[in-house]
N, C-alpha and C positions, 0 to 999 in steps of 0.2 A: 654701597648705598645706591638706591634708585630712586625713581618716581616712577608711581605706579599709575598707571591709565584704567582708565574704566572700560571693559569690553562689551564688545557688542549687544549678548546675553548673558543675563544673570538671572539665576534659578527663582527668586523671588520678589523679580521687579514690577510682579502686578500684585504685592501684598504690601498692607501700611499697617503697621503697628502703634499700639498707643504705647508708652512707655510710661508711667507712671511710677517709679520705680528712684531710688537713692542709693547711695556710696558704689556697692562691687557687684554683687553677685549677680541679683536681676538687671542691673544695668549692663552687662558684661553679655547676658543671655541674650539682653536685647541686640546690643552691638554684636553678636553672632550674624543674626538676622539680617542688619541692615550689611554687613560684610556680602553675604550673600544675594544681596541685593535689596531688601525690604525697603520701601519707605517709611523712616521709622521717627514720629513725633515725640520730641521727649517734651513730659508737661513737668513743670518747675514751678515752686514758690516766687510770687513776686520778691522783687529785692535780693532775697538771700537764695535761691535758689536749691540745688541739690546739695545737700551736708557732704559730698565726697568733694565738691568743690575748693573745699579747704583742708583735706587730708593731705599726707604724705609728707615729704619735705620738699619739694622742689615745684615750682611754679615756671610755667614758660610767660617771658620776658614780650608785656604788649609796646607796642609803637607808641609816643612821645609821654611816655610814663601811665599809660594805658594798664588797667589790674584788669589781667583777662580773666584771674581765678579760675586757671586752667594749672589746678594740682595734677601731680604727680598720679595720684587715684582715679580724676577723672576724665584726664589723656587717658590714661590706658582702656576706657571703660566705655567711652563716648561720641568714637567719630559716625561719621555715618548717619549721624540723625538732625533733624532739625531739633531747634529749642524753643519751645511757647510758655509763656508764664502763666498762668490761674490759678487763683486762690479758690480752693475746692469748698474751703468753707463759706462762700459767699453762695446761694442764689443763681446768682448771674453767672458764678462761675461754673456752676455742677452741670448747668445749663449748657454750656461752651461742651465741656464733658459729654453730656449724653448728643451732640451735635455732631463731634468728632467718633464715637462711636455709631451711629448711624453709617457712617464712609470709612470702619475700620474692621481687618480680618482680624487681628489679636490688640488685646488688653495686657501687659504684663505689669503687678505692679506689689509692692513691699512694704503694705503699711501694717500693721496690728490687725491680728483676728479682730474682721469689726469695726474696723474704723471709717471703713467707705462705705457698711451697708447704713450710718448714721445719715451720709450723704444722697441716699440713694442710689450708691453710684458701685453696688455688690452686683456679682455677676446674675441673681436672679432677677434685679431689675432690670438689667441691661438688657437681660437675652430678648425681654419683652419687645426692644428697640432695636434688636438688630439676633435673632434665633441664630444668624450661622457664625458669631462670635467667638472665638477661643479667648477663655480669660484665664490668667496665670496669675497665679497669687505664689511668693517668696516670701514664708517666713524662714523662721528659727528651728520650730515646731511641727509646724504645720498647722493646720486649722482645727485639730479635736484632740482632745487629751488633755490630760492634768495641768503642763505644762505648755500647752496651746496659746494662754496670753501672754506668756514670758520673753520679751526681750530676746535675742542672739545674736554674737557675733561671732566671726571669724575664728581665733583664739578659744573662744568658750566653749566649742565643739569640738578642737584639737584634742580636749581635754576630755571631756564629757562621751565622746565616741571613739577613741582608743587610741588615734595616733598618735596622742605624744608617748604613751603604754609603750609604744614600740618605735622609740625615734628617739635616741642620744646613746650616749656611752653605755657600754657595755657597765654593768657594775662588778667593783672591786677600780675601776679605773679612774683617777682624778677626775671632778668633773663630771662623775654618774650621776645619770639623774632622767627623768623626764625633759622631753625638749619640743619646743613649737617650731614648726619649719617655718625657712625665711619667707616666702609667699604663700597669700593668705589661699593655699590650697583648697580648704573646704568653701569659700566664698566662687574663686572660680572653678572649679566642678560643678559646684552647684549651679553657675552661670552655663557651663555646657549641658549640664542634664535639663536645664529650663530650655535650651533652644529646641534642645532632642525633642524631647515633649512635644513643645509650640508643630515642630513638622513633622511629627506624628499625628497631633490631632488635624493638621491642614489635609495630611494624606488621606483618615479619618475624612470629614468632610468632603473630600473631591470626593470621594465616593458615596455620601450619603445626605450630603448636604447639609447634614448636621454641625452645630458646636459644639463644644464641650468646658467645664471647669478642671481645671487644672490646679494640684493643690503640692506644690516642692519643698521640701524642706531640708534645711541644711544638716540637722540633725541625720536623717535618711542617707544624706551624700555623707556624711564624716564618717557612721559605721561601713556602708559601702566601700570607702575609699579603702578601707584594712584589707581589703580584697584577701589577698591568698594568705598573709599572717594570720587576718579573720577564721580563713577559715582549716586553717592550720588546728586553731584553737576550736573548733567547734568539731573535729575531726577523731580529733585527741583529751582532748579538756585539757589542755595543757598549756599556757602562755609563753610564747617562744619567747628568746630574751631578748634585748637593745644588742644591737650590734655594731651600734657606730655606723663607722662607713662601710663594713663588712655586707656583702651582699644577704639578700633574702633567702634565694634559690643556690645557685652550685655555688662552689668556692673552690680555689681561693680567687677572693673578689672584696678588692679595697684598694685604699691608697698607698702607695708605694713610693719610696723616698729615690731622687734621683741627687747627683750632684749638683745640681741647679735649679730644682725644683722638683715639680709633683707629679703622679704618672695614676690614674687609676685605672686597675688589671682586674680583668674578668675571665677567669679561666676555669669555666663555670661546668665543662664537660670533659670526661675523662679523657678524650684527645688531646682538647687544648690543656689538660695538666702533664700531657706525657709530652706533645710540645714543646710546654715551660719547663720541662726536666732538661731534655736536650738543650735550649738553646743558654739555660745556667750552665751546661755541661757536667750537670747532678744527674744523669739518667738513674740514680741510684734512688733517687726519691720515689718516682715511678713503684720504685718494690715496697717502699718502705710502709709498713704497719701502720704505722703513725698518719697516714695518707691514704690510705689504702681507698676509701668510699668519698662521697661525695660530704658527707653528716661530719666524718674526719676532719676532710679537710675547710669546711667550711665555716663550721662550730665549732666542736669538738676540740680541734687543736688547730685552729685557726693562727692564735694569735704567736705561738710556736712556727705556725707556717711565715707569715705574714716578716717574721723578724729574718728568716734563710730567704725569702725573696729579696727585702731591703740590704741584704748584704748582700746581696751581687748585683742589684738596679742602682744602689747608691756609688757604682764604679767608675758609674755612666751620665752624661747630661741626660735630658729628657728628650731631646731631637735624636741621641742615639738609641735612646731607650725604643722610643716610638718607631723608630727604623728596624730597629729588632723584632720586635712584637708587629708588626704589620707585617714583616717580610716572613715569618711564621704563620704566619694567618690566626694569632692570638689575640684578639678584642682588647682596647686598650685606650686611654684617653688620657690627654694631658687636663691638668687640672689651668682652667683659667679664674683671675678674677673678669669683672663685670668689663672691665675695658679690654679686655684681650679676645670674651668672644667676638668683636666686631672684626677682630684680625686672621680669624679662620679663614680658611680657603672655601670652604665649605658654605661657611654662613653668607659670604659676599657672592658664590654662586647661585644658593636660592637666592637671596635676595630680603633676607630678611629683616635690614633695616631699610625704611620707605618715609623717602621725603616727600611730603606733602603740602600744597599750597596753603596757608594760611595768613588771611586777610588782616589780621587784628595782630600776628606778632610781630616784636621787632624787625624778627629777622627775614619775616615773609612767609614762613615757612616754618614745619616741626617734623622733626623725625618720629615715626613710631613704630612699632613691633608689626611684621606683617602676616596675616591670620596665614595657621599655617593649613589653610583651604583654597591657597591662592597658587594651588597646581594644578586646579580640575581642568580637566583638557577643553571643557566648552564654556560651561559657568565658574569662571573661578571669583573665588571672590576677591574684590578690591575694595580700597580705600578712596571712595570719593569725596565724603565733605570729613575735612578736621573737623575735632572736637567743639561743636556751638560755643560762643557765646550766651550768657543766658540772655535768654528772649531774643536772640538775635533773627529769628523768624519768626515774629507774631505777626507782623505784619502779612507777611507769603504768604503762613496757614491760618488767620481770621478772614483774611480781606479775598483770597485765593482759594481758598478751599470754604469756608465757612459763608463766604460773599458777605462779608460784615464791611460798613462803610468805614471812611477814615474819620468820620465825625463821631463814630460809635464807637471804633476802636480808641479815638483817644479821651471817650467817655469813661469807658472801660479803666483804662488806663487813672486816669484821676481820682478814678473811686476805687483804685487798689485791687481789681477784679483781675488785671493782668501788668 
């Protein structure tokens, strides 16, 4: 565990981002951003603030019974930015809006095709108020097509763009079926390709001074994400099958039973299967028919394979197993739960869990996930502000950035504008 410092330079600590945006995906793009350095404003509903605020199961614990409404979804989604509250529906408030855009290089935000060009607040109005603008709209869809006003989440694209097609048991095996991975994958991809974007269109711009609309959609990232099964299927017209844990590419590659637990074996290239012959002391496998290509052993008669591995790994703990297969130079991984990666030698090396100061929790402080951009040798990125409070800087960016007084921000304030 660490705590991570903020260095010297970071790659985009003269960019400020709007953030307009709710629950994972576009919030997650944004927090790319401010990792890298952005100054990155998130705007929030009075009162109830961002809908991810209350996702998840777990909430971090505020000081003398304090509800930080700091879920589980938006720790993970949220450090790095400040938080300002405006109701977009008001006037007064779209007005704040197009103020804050005036002093911003990107817009990113997640509402329905349409629903902010009601407020005036769509990227052709804006560009009027600030040309060198990049605005990022996050839907489901996207912004044209049939299915353009439709709602999307997470789950609903698992489905709808292929991978749950190719994610769970093999069939004939207890338990076949289609399956949704534990994290909500197509939300963050979709939060990495909205950053990709955001600093391509900035590159874009340095060079031409231009803005540009940016239009993502998760739908796009779910088929995308099929990558090589995708286009397996488009190669062949042929849909490969579920294969469980069994790998995509070479085999034999799955989980493997030890006498005390789990081992998963990737012996993906004809070496490491001649290797794995040697070190069971089967070099006879090596010849055998039955194994003979990579489609063999990794399809084909995978799960015939998979049962002459567990009888000779299940002879063994997993620290002997893992001592085997590394001292071969055969790829290999113990299977952890969620409490055990913190116990990697590995993990506590980079550094990938990172305490951070935090003013409003009990404990002072919260642990969270550290972007894994935080090795660049000059701009790396860090974590300098925990995840806001809502509106815990309106005051900073009306009174600071917008030069609003305190008689008018707590005007504001009364009339529900913020």
């Amino acid at each position: 565990m660490t705590t991570q410092q903020s260095p010297t330079a970071q790659s985009l600590s003269d960019i400020r981002v709007l953030d307009l945006s709710r629950v994972l995906a576009a919030p997650f793009g944004a927090q790319i951003l401010g990792d890298l350095g952005a100054d990155v404003i998130k705007v929030e509903r009075p009162v109830v603030g961002d809908d991810g605020r209350g996702y998840g199961f777990s909430w971090v614990k505020g000081k003398d019974g304090n509800n930080t409404r700091h879920s589980s979804f938006f720790v993970c989604s949220n450090r790095n930015k400040r938080s300002v509250t405006v109701n977009l529906a008001k006037p007064e408030g779209q007005d704040i809006i197009r103020q804050l855009v005036a002093q911003s290089d990107v817009l990113i935000e997640n509402y329905k095709v349409g629903d902010l060009k009601r407020f005036n607040l769509d990227y052709e109005t804006l560009r009027v108020i600030n040309p060198r603008l990049i605005y990022c709209s996050v839907t489901g869809f996207g912004q044209t097509g049939p299915s353009a006003a439709l709602p999307g989440y997470d789950g609903l694209f698992q489905a709808q763009g292929g991978m749950m097609a190719v994610t769970g048991l093999a069939e004939g095996q207890p338990g076949a079926g289609p399956l949704k991975t534990g994290p909500s994958l197509v939300d963050l991809v979709t939060g990495h390709n909205t950053a990709i974007a955001v600093l391509a269109a900035l590159m874009h711009r340095e060079r031409t001074g231009e803005g540009q609309y940016i239009d993502i959609a998760l739908l796009d990232t779910s088929v995308a994400l099929i990558s090589h099964i995708m286009q397996d299927y488009l190669i062949s017209g042929n849909a490969p099958p579920r294969l469980g844990n069994g790998g995509n590419g070479g085999g034999p590659a799955d989980l493997i039973s030890c006498s005390d637990g789990i081992v998963y074996l990737t012996a993906g290239t004809d070496e490491h299967w001649r290797r794995l012959t040697v070190l069971m002391e089967q070099p006879e496998l090596n010849d055998d028919p039955r194994f003979a290509s990579n489609l063999l052993r990794g399809k084909a008669n995978r799960a015939e394979l998979i049962a002459i591995i567990c009888q000779w790994s299940s002879r063994f703990t997993v620290i002997e197993v893992m001592a085997k297969l590394d001292g071969a130079g055969i790829p290999g991984a113990r299977f952890n739960e969620l409490a055990d990666v913190w116990e990697e030698p590995q993990v506590k090396h980079r550094g990938l869990r990172v305490t951070t100061p935090h003013a409003f929790a009990a404990a002072g402080s919260i642990d969270l996930i550290a972007s894994p951009m935080a090795q660049m040798s000059a701009t790396p990125a860090t974590i300098r502000l925990a995840p806001p409070m809502l509106g815990e800087h309106n005051t900073e960016v009306l009174q600071g950035l917008l030069g609003l007084s305190e008689a008018r921000i707590a005007e504001l304030e009364a009339l529900g504008i913020v």
